[in-house]
C-alpha positions in Angstrom: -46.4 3.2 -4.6 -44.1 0.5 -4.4 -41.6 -0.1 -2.0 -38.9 -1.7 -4.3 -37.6 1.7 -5.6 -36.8 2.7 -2.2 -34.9 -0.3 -1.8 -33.2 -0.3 -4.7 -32.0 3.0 -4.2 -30.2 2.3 -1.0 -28.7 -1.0 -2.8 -27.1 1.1 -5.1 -25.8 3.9 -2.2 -24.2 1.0 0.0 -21.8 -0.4 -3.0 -20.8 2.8 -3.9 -19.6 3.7 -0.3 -17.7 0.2 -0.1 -15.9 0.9 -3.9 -14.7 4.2 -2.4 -13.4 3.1 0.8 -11.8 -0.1 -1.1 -10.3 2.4 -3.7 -8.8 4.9 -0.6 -7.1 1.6 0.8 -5.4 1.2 -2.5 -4.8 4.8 -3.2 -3.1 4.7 1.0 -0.7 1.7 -0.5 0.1 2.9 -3.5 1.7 6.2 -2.0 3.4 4.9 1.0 4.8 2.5 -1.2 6.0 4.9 -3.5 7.2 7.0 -0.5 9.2 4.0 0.4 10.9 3.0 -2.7 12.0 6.6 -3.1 12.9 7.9 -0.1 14.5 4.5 2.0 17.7 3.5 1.2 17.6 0.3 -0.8 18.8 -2.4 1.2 15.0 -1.1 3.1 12.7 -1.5 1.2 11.8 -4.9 2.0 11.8 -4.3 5.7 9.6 -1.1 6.0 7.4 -2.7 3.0 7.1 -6.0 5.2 6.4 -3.6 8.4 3.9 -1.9 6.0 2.1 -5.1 5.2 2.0 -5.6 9.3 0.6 -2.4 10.5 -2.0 -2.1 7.5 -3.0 -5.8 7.8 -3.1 -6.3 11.6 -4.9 -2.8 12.3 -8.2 -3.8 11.4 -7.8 -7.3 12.8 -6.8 -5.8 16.3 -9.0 -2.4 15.5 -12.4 -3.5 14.7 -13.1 -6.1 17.9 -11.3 -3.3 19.8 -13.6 -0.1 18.6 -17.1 -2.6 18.6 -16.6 -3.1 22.2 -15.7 0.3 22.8 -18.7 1.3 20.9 -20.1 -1.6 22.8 -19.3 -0.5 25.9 -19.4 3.4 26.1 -21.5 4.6 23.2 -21.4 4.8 19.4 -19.6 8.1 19.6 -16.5 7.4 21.9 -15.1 5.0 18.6 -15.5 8.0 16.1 -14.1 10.3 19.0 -10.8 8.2 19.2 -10.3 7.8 15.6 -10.3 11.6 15.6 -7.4 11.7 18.5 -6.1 9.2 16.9 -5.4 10.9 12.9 -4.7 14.5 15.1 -1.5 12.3 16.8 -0.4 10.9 13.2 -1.0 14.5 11.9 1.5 16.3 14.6 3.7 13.4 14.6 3.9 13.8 10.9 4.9 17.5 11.3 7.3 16.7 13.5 9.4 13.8 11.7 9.0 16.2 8.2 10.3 19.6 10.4 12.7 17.7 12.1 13.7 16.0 8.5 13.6 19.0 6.3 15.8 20.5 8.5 18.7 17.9 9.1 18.3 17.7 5.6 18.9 21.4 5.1 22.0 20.9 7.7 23.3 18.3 5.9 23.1 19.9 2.6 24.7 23.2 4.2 27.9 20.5 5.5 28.3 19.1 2.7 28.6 22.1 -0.1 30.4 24.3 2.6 33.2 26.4 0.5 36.7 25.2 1.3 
């Protein structure tokens, strides 16, 4: 039995794994860009789409050296560990800025329609 199959197989798996983290990058950019243009005010958008540019770029340029030694330095795992810290943060940081949003928003709207 020939080895090249085998080979060929995982050829095809390693592509397919790059396409789908290359198309979740562009899916990320499309929406927060979207979130931006609708929800900032318009004299904004540049700044927080410039800031967006920054943080995106500049993450993996700081991130991967950072996590390799890490990985490097403590064990494979410790890297997947602190990614998981790090998405529960932006997840509870998230609830927090929509709570606190939704209900100034809900303040605001009650302010502004009050009967006179």
């Amino acid at each position: 039995m020939s080895t090249k199959a085998t080979g060929t197989l995982t050829g095809y798996r390693r592509p397919s794994a790059f396409v789908t983290l290359v198309s979740d990058h562009h899916r990320l950019i499309t929406a927060t860009t979207a979130i931006v243009q609708v929800e900032a005010k318009p004299e904004m958008h540049g700044r927080l789409l410039s800031l967006q540019t920054v943080v995106l770029g500049d993450s993996a340029l700081i991130g991967g050296p950072v996590l390799g030694w890490i990985a490097d330095t403590v064990g494979g795992r410790a890297p997947i560990f602190l990614g998981a810290i790090v998405c529960l943060t932006a997840v509870a940081f998230g609830y927090y800025a929509t709570r606190r949003y939704t209900h100034e928003a809900s303040a605001e709207h009650e302010v502004l329609h009050w009967p006179l």
